[in-house]
N, C-alpha and C positions, 0 to 999 in steps of 0.2 A: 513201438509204443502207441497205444489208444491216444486218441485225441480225448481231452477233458474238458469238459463242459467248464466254459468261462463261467466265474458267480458277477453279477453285474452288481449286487448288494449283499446286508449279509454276509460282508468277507472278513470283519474283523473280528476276533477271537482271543477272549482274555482266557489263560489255558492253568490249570489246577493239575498239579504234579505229584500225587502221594508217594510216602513214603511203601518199604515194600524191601531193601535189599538186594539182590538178584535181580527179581522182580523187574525193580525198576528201569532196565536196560529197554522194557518195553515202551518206556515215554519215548525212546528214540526213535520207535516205528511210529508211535502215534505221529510226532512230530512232521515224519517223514511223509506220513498220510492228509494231513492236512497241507504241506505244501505243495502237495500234489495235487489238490483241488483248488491251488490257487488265494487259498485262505490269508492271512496276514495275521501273525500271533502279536498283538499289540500290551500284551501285560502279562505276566508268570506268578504264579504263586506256587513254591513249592518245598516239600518238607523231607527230609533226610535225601534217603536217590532222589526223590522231584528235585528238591534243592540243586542237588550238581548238576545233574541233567538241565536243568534249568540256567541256571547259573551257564553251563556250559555254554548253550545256545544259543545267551544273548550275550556271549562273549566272540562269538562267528567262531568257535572251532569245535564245532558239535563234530561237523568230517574227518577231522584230527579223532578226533576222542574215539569217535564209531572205529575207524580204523583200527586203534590199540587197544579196545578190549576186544574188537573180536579176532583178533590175534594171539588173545589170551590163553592158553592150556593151565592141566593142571598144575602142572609145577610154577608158571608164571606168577601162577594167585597166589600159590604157597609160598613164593621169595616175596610177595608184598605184605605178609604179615609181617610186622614187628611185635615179636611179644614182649611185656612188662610185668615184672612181681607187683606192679601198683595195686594197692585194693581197691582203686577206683575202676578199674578196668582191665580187663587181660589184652591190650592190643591200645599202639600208641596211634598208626592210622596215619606217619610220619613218612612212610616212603609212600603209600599212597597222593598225600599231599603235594609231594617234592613234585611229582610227576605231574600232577593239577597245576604246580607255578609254573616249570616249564612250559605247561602247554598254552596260560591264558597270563600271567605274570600276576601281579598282586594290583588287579583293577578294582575300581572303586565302584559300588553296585550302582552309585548315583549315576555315572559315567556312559553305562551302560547303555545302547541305542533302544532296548526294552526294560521298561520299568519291570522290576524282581524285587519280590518277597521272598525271604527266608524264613523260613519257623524253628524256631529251638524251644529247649523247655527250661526256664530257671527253676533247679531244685531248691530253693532259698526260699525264693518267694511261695512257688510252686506255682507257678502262671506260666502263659505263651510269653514269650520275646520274637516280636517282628523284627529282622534287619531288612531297611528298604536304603543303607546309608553303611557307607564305612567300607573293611574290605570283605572284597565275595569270599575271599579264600577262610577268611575267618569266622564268615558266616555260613559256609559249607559246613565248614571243621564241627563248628558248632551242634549243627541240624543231624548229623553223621553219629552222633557219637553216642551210640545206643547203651543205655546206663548198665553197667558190668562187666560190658564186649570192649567197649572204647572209650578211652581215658576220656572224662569231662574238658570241657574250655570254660577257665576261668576269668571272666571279664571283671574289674572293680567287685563288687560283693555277691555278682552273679555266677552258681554255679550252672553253667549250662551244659544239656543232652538234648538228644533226641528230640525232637518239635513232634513225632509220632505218639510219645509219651502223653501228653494230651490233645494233638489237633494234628491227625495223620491224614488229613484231606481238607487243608484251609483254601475253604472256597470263600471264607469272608473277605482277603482280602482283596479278591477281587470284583468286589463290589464297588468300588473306589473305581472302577476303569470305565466312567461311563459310556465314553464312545465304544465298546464294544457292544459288536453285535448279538453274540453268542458266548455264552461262558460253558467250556469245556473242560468237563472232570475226569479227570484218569485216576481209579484207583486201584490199585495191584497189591489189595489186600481181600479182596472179595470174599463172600464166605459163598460157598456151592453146597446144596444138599446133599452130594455126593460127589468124593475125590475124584477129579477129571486131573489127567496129566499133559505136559506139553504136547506130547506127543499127538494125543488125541485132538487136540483142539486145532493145530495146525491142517492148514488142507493139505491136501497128499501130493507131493513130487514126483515125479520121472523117475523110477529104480534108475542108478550110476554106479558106475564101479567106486571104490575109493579109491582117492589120488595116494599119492605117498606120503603128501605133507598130511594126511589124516592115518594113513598107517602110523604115521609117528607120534601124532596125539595121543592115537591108542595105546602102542606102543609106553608111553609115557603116563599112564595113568598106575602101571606094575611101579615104574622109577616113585612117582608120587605116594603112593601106598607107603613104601617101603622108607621115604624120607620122614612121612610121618610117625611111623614107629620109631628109627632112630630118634627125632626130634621130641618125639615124649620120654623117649629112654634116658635123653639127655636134662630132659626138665626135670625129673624125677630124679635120678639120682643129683643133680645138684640141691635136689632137699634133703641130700646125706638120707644113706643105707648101711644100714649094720654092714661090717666087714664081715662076719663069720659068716655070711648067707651063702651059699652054693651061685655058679653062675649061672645055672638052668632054673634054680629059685627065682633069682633076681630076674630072670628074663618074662618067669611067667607073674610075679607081682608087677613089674614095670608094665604089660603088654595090659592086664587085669585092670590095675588103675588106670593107664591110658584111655582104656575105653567106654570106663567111668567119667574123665575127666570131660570127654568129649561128649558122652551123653548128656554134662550137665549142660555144654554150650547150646546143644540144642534144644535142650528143656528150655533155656532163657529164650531163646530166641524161636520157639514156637510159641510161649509163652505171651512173649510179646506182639508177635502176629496174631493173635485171637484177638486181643485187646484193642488192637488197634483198628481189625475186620469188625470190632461193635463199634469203635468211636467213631470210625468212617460212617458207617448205616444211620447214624444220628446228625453227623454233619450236613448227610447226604438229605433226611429228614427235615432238617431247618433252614436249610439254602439248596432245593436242588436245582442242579444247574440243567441247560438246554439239551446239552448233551452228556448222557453218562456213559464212560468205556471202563467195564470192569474184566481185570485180569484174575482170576481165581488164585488164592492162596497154595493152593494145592500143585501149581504147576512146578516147580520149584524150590526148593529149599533156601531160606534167605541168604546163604552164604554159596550156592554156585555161582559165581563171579565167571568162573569156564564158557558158559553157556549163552554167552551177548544174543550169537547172529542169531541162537533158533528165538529167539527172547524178542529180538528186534521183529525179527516179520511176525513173532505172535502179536505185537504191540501194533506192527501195521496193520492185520488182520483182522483184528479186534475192534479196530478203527474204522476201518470199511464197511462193514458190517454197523459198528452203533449212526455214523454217517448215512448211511444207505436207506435207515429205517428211518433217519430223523429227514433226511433229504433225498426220496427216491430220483433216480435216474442221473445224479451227482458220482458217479463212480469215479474211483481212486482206479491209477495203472498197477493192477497186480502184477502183471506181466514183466514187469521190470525187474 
């Protein structure tokens, strides 16, 4: 491991966590990148993934959490959906959560050894709602619940979504943090002039053979395929199908819709990624912060949750790099 240049000042960092998805597994690198130069993150602001990620870290078990998604394969992410006929959402977001309480228990954001902002969206009012009070978990839930994908949370007359929905990179609230030295924004909604992919953007590794536990991933992407076809076959025909239909009929209507039904999730939720890659470039326009680390929208699709660890070192990488340019001779241990 490099030795790291000690910051004698300048070490406190009030840190903006956008929303993003997938994406957002990269605040984890980022995080990992500044405590490697010794930084001190003394304030959090963050909104749907920033939220949890956030939330996570000044709960002290970001190490926990890193662990269990990048453990994650396909089939893992696919038993964390819970689907729902709700019309408020297709996905309740309920075994997700269980697995948040176990990991951090139902603490209180006050409590917290780092002050955290949450961002949600009241569709009532149609304004932000900051939670800097009350429980994380319910202000997770909140910030998460992307309007159509994830059942709303209903507080008193407040219908709350997404904090993405209107303030997908609240750098205001950390304005409020005056002892810091530096406010750093992460946002992993970036728009690029041209589709760059993870792949591309990560530096290039040592050719390895695969172990076996990645044969098995692989492996397990055919099992995942295949669960998802039954699991549409079975949503579908629970919306009742004529009896007289042939079973080669019924397989190739069921298989047709299916993958109508899925294009529309990704309509929604590319949809909602554009939106949010303009509302960012405007936040980023009226509070820009000291340092910007932007992750391109393009790397990932907002629902591969599979994909943490390459997510995490792009997140560290990305970090190195806007650090570097903003602090020459500051380097972060790649090497690790």
């Amino acid at each position: 491991m490099n030795e790291l240049t000690t910051l004698a000042e300048g070490s406190k960092v009030a840190l903006v966590l956008g929303s993003g998805g997938a994406r957002g597994y990269a605040h984890i690198g980022v995080i990992e990148a500044l405590e490697a130069r010794g930084f001190e993150i003394i304030s959090i602001a963050g909104c749907s993934m920033g939220a949890l990620i956030g939330g996570i870290y000044a709960a002290g078990k970001l190490d926990d959490y890193r662990e269990w998604v990048c453990n994650l394969d396909y089939l893992d992410v696919l038993k964390l959906v819970d689907v729902t006929w709700s019309p408020l959402g297709a996905m309740r977001a309920n075994k997700v959560m269980s697995k948040l309480e176990a990991l951090i228990g139902d603490v209180a954001i006050e409590s917290l050894p780092i002050p955290v902002t949450t961002v949600a969206t009241d569709l009532v009012r149609q304004r932000e709602v900051w939670f800097q009070s009350g429980s994380l978990l319910r202000a997770i839930r909140a910030s998460i619940a992307v309007p159509g994908v994830i059942t709303p949370v209903t507080l008193g007359e407040q219908v709350l979504v997404d904090g993405g929905l209107l303030n997908p990179l609240p750098i205001m609230p950390t304005v409020a943090a005056h002892e810091a030295d530096l406010v750093i924004a992460v946002n992993v909604t970036a728009h690029s002039p041209q589709p760059v992919t993870l792949e591309e953007l990560l530096p290039a590794e040592p050719v390895r053979q695969m172990t076996s536990a990645e044969h098995e991933r692989s492996e397990s992407l055919g099992s995942w395929m295949r669960e998802v076809r039954e699991t549409t076959r079975r949503l579908w025909q629970g919306l009742g199908k004529g009896e007289e239909a042939s079973e080669d009929d019924a397989d190739e209507t069921v298989e047709s819709r299916g993958k109508r039904e899925w294009g529309k999730l990704d309509m929604i939720l590319e949809s909602f990624d554009i939106t949010q890659a303009a509302l960012a470039k405007y936040k980023i326009a009226g509070y820009p912060p000291d340092v910007l680390i932007e992750i391109p929208k393009t790397v990932c699709s907002t629902y591969e949750f599979h994909r943490a660890e390459a997510l995490i070192r792009l997140g560290r990488h990305m970090a190195d790099e806007a650090l570097e340019r903003r602090m020459p001779g500051i380097a972060s241990d790649a090497t690790e």
